[in-house]
C-alpha positions in Angstrom: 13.8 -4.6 -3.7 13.8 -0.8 -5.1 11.3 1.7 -4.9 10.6 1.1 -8.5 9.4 -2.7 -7.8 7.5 -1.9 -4.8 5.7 1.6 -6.7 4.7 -1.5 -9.6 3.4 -3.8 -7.2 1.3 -1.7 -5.1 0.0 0.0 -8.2 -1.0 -3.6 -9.2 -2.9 -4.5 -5.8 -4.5 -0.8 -6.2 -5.6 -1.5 -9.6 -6.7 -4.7 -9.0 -9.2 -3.1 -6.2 -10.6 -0.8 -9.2 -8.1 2.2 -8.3 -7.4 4.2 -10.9 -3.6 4.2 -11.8 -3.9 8.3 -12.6 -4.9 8.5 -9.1 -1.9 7.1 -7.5 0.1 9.6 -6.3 2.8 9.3 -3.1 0.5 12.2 -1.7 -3.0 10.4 -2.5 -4.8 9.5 1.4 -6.3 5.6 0.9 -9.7 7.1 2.3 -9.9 11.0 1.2 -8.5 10.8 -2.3 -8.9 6.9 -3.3 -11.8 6.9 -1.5 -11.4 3.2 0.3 -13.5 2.5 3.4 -12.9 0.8 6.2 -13.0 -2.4 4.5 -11.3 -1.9 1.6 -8.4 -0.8 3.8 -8.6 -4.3 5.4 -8.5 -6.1 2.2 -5.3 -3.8 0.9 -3.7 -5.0 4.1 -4.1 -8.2 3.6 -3.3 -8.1 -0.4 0.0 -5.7 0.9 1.0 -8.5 3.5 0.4 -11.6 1.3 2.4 -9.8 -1.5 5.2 -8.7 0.3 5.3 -11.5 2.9 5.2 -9.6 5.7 3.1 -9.2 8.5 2.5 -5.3 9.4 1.4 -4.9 13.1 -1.6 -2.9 13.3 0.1 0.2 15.5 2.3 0.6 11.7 -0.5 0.3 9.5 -2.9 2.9 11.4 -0.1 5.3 10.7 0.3 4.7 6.9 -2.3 6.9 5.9 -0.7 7.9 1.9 0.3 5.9 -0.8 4.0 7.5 -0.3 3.6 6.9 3.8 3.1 2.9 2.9 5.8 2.6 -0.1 8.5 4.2 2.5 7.4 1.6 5.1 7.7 -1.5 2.5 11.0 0.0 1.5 12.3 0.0 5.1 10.9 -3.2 6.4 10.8 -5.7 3.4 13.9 -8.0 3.4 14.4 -10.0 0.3 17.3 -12.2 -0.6 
């Protein structure tokens, strides 16, 4: 999977959670600049890891704190045939 494809569908599960798609930027934070709370973060995990079919252990996703940060990590650890 490129970067391309995995930049489309996370600006899909971001859109789909009422982020707007001018506000997605590698840099943008999920909390300070998209302005997710706790529980919106939950629900973008669970969207990211149904859509990717991956599971993301919890000490990775507490460090994926940018847009960019979580693209990189998809683009490292998704395996696709």
């Amino acid at each position: 999977m490129t970067l391309a494809e995995i930049n489309n569908r996370l600006q899909e599960i971001l859109n789909g959670m009422g982020i707007s798609l001018t506000a997605l930027t590698d840099q943008a934070n999920f909390i300070r600049d998209l302005g997710l709370d706790s529980l919106d973060v939950t629900d973008l995990l669970i969207r990211v890891e149904t859509t990717f079919g991956i599971r993301i252990p919890d000490e990775d996703w507490f460090s994926l704190q940018t847009v960019g940060q979580l693209k990189n990590y998809l683009l490292a650890e998704v395996k696709f045939d």
